[in-house]
C-alpha positions in Angstrom: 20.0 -3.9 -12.5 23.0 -5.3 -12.4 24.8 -8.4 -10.9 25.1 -8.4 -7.4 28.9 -8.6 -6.2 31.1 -8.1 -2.8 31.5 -4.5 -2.1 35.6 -4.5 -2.2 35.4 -2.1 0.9 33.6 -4.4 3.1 34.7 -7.3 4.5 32.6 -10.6 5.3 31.8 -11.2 9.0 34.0 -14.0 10.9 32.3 -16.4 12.0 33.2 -15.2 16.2 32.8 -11.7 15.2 31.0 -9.9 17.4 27.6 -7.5 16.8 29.3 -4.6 17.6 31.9 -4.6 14.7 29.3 -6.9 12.7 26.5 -4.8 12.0 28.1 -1.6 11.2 29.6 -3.5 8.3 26.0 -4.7 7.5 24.7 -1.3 7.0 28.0 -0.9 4.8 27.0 -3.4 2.4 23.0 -2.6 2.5 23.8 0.9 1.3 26.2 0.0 -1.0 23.9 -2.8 -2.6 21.2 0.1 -2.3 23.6 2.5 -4.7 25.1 0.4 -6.9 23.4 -0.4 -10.0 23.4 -0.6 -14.1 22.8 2.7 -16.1 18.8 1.9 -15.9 18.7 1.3 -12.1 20.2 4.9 -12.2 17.7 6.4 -14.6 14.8 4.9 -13.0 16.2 5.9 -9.7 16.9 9.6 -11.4 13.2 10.2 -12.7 12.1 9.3 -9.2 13.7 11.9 -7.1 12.9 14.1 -9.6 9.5 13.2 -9.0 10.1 13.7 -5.5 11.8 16.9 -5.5 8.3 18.5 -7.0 5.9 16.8 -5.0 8.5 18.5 -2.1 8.4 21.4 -3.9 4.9 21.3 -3.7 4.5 21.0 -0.4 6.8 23.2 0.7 4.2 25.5 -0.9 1.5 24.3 0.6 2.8 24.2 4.3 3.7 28.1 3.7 0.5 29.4 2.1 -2.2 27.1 3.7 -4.5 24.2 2.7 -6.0 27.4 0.4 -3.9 26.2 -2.1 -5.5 22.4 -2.3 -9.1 22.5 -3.3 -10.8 20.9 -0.2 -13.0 22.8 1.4 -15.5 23.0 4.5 -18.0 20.5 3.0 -15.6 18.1 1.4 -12.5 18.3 4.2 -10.9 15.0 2.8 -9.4 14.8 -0.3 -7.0 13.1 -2.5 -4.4 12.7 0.2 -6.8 10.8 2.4 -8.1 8.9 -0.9 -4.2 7.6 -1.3 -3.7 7.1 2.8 -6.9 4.7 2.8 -5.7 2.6 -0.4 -1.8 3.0 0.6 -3.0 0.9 4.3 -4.6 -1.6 2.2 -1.6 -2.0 -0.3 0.1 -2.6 3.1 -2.0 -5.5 4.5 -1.7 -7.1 0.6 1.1 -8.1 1.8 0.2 -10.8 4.4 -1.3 -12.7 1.1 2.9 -13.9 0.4 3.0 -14.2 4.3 0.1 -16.4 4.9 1.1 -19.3 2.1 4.7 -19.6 3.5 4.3 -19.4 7.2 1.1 -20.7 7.9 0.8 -23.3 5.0 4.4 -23.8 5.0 5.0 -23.5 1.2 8.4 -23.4 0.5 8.6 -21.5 -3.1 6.6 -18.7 -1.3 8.9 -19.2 2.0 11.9 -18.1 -0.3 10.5 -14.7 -1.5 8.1 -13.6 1.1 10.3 -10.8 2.0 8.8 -9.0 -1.1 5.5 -8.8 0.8 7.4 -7.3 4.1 9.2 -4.5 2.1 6.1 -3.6 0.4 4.1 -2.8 3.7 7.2 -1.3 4.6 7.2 1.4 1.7 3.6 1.7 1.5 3.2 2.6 5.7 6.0 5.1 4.9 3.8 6.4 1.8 0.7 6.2 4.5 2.3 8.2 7.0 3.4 10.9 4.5 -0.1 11.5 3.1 -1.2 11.6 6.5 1.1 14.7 7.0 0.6 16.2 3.5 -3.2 16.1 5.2 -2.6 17.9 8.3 -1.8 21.4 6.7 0.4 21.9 10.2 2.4 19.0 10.7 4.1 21.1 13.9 1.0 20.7 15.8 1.2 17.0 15.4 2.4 16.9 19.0 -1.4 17.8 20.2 -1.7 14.0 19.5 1.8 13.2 21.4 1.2 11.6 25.5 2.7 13.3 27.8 2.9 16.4 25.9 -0.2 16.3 24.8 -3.0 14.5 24.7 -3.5 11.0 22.9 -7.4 10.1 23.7 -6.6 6.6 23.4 -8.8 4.2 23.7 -11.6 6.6 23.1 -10.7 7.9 19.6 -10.4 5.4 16.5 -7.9 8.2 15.1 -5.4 7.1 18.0 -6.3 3.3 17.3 -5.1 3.9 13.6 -1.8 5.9 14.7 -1.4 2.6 17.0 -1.5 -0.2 14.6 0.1 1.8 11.5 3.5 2.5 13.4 2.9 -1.2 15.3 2.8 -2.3 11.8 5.7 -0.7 10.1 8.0 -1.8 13.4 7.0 -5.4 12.9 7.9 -5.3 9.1 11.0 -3.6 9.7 12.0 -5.8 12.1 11.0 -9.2 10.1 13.1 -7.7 7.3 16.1 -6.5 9.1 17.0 -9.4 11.1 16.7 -11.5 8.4 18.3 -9.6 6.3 21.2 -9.5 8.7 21.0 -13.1 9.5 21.7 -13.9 5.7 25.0 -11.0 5.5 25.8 -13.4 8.6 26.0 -16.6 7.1 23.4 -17.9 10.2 20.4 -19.4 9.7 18.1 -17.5 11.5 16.8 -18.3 15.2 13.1 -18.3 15.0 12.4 -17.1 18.3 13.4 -13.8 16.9 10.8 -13.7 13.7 8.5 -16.4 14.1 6.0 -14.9 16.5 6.4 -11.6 15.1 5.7 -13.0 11.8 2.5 -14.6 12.9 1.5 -11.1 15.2 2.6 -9.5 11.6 -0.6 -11.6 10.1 -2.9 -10.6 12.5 -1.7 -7.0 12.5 -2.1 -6.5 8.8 -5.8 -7.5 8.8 -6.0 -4.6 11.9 -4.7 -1.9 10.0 -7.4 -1.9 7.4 -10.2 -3.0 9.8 -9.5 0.2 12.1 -9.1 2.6 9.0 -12.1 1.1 8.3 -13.7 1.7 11.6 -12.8 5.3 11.5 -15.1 6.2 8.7 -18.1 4.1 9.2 -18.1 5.1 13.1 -18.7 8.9 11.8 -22.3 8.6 12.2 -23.2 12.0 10.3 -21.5 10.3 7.2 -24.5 7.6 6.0 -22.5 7.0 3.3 -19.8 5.6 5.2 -22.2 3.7 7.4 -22.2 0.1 6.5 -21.1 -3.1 8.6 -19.5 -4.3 5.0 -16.9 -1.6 5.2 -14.1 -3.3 6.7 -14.8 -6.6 5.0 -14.8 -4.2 1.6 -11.4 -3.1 2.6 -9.9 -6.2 3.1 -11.0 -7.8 -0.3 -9.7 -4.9 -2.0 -6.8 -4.8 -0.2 -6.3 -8.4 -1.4 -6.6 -7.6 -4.6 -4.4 -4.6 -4.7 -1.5 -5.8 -3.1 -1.0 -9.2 -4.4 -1.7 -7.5 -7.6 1.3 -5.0 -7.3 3.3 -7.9 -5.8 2.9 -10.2 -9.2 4.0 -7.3 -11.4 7.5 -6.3 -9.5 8.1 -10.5 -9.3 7.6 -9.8 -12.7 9.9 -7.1 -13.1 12.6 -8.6 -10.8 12.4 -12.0 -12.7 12.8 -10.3 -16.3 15.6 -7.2 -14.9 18.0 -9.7 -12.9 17.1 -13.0 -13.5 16.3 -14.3 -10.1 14.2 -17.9 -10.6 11.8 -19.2 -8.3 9.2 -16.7 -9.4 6.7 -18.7 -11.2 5.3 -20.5 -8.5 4.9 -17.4 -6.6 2.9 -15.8 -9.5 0.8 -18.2 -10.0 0.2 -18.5 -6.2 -0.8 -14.7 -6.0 -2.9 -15.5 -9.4 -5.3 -17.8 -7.6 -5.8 -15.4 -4.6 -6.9 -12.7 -6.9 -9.4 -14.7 -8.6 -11.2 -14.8 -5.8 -10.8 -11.6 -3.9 -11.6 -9.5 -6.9 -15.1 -11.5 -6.7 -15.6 -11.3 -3.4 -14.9 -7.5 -3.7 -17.6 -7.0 -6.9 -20.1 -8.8 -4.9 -19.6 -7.2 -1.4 -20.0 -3.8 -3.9 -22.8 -5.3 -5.8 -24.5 -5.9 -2.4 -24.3 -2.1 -1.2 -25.4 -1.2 -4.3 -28.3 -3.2 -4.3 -29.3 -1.7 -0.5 -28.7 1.8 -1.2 -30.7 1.4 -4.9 -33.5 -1.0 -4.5 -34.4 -0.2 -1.4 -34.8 4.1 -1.9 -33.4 4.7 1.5 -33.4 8.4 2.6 -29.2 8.7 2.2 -29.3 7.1 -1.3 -28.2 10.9 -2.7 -24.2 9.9 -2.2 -24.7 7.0 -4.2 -26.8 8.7 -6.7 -24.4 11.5 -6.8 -21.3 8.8 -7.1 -23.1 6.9 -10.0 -24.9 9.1 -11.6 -24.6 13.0 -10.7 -26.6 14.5 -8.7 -28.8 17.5 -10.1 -26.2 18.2 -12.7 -23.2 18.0 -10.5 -20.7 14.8 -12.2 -17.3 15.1 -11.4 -17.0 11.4 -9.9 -19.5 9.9 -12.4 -16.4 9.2 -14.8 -14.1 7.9 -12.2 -16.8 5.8 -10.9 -17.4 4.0 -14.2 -13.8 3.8 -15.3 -13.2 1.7 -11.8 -16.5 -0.4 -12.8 -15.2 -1.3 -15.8 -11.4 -1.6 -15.1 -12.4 -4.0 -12.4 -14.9 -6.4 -14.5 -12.3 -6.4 -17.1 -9.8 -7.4 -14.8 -11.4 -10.1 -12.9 -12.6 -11.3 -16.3 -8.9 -11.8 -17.5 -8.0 -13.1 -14.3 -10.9 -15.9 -14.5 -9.5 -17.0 -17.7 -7.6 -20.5 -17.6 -4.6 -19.5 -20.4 -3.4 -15.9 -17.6 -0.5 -17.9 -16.7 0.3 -19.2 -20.4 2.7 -16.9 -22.0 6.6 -16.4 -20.8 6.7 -12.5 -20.3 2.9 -12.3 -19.0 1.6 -9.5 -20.4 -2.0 -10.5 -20.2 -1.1 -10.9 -16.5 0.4 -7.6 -16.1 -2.5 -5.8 -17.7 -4.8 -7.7 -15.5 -2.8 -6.5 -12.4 -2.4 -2.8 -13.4 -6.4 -2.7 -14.3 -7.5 -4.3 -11.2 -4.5 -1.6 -9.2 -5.9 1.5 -10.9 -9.4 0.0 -10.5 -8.8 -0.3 -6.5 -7.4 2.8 -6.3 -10.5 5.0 -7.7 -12.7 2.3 -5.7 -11.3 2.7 -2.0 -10.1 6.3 -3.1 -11.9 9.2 -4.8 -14.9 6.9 -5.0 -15.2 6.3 -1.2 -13.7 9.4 0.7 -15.2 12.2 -1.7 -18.9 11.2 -1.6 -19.0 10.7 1.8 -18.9 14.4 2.1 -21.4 14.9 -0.4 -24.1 16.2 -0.1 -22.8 17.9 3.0 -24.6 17.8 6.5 -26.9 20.7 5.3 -27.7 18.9 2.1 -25.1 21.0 -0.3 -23.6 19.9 -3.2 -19.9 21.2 -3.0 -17.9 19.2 -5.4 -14.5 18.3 -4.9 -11.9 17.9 -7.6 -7.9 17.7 -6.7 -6.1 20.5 -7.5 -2.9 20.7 -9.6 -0.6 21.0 -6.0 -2.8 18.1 -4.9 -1.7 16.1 -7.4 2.1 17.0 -7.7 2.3 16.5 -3.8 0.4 12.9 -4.3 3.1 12.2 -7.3 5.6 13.4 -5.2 4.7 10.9 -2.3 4.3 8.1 -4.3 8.3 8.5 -6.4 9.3 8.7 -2.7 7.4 5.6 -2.3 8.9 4.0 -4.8 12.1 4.6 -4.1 12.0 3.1 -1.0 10.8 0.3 -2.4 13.4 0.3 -4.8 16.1 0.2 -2.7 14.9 -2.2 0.2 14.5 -4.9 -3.0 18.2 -3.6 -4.0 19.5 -4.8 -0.5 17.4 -8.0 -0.7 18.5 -9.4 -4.2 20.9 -11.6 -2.8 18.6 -13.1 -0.6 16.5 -13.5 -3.2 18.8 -15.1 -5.5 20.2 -17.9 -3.4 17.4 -18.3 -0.7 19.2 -19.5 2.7 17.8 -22.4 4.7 15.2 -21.3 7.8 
């Protein structure tokens, strides 16, 4: 990326001018920072549109010749979109791990780059909501769920709860974000009546959002699978792992592309938390395993079926082992005392990306899938994603991306001279 100058079209704010001509000329200089860029910010930007533009494509498809084309079916109704919707809400809450260390512990290294948290649960509720709609196979009858129009079922359904706390949550992070963001194109330090308590709601909210997507599925109670008290607590580890995780490697990435400083203490920050939610998350899925095995209970067959196969049907057995192992591996490196040695951190990197993918399978094909399987009626249907599946799931993620691409664009000069609040 390149260095981060005055737009030559837009002026600076005076220091009586008033909101009205203000923050038009804050929008100005956010896009602006959002387009402007060196000839890599432009490739990378490139490849991800492109990306886009099939997963579009994709769905385009799908929306005119039915969920036919995807390879879900009556047993298994939940797929690889609802795989990426349940880890996308935890990559969300990850978040609150930069949050929590600056506000509530007031540590001023992470005070000065905690923005990267907000505009990750930013993209990653916008990825949410999209999979969610990918999902529907008729987005246009989303307005059954409307009030007024139609009808919301709230506080009876958990499905309302979730639509509830996901948009609360993308509002609060939006909000955080902007004003501060605005604030700093000001020249003002910001008042904190206006982000304080919506910071600390912010901290509350993102531990909501993956204990009500948790709620949803273990309160199915024809799903034993899903049926565990340590569902939610499961979530939030992982989500603890996945999110910091992602978080170190873009401070990575920044640090190395545009040579904002401040970073290290950041990293190592993140670093610790890992080491200690990747454990907590093997032995909360040590523990099920241990009930669902030792004890021979009569709905052991979707953990049989996840592990092992089940009467010669295996199409998760691989992904199940390659999260197994990606996650030991990871937590392994991450237990090591020399992770934070070299300059570039490539040790740490690899650590993050294994114990990323490793979440992903985890909370994703190796939670929603098996839940469906065997079905109600005791069939084996097995579920693997189809080719549009997967060029709609690409497609969603570039988009992803992209936001989040942009929204650190806008805040690099935040980032590189940290304002006083």
């Amino acid at each position: 990326m390149s260095s981060i100058t005055a737009p030559p079209d837009i002026t600076e704010p005076g220091d009586n001018e008033s909101h009205i001509t203000s923050y038009p000329k804050f929008i100005g200089r956010s896009l602006w920072l959002a387009t402007e860029g060196s000839f890599a910010f432009y490739a990378w930007m490139t490849m991800l549109t492109a990306l886009f533009l099939v997963g579009a494509n994709a769905w385009a498809n799908q929306v005119a010749g039915g969920m036919v084309g995807t390879n879900m079916t009556d047993q298994v109704s939940w797929g690889l979109y609802i795989a990426n919707f349940t880890f996308m809400v935890g990559l969300a809450a990850g978040g609150v791990m930069m949050v929590i260390p600056a506000y509530l512990y007031h540590d001023r290294k992470m005070h000065d780059v905690v923005i990267i948290g907000e505009l990750l649960a930013i993209a990653a509720i916008v990825m949410c909501l999209l999979f969610v709609v990918a999902d529907l196979g008729r987005p246009d009858r989303f307005w059954h769920m409307m009030p007024v129009i139609g009808k919301f079922n709230w506080p009876i359904s958990m499905l309302t709860w979730d639509v509830i706390v996901l948009n609360g949550y993308l509002v609060l992070n939006l909000h955080i974000c902007g004003y501060l963001l605005y604030m700093r194109f000001l020249g003002r330090k910001p008042n904190p009546t206006w982000y304080i308590p919506f910071v600390m709601l912010s901290i509350v909210w993102a531990i909501s959002i993956h204990t009500v997507t948790a709620f949803l599925y273990c309160g199915l109670g024809g799903r034993p699978f899903w049926n565990t008290a340590l569902l939610a607590p499961r979530f939030l580890a992982s989500a603890f792992v996945s999110g910091p995780a992602f978080i170190i490697v873009s401070m990575v990435l920044i640090k190395r592309l545009t040579g904002v400083g401040g970073l290290d203490h950041p990293i190592a920050t993140l670093t610790k938390i890992i080491r200690v939610t990747i454990l907590i998350n093997l032995l909360m899925v040590a523990s099920e395993l241990f009930t669902e095995f030792y004890t021979g209970g009569s709905h052991v067959s979707a953990a049989k079926y996840l592990f092992f196969g089940l009467h010669g049907k295996t199409a998760l057995v691989p992904w199940t082992w390659t999260a197994i192992a990606l996650n030991i591996s990871a937590a392994l490196l991450f237990l090591w005392p020399g992770l934070l040695g070299f300059r570039w951190r490539p040790l740490l990197v690899t650590a993050c990306v294994m114990a990323f993918v490793g979440a992903w399978i985890e909370k994703g094909m190796g939670l929603i899938v098996p839940g469906f399987i065997p079905s109600t009626l005791h069939e084996i249907v097995e579920y693997v994603p189809s080719q549009l599946e997967w060029k709609v799931t690409v497609g969603i993620w570039a988009f992803g991306l992209m936001v989040f691409t942009i929204a650190i664009k806008t805040a690099l000069p935040t980032l590189k001279h940290p304002a006083e609040h």
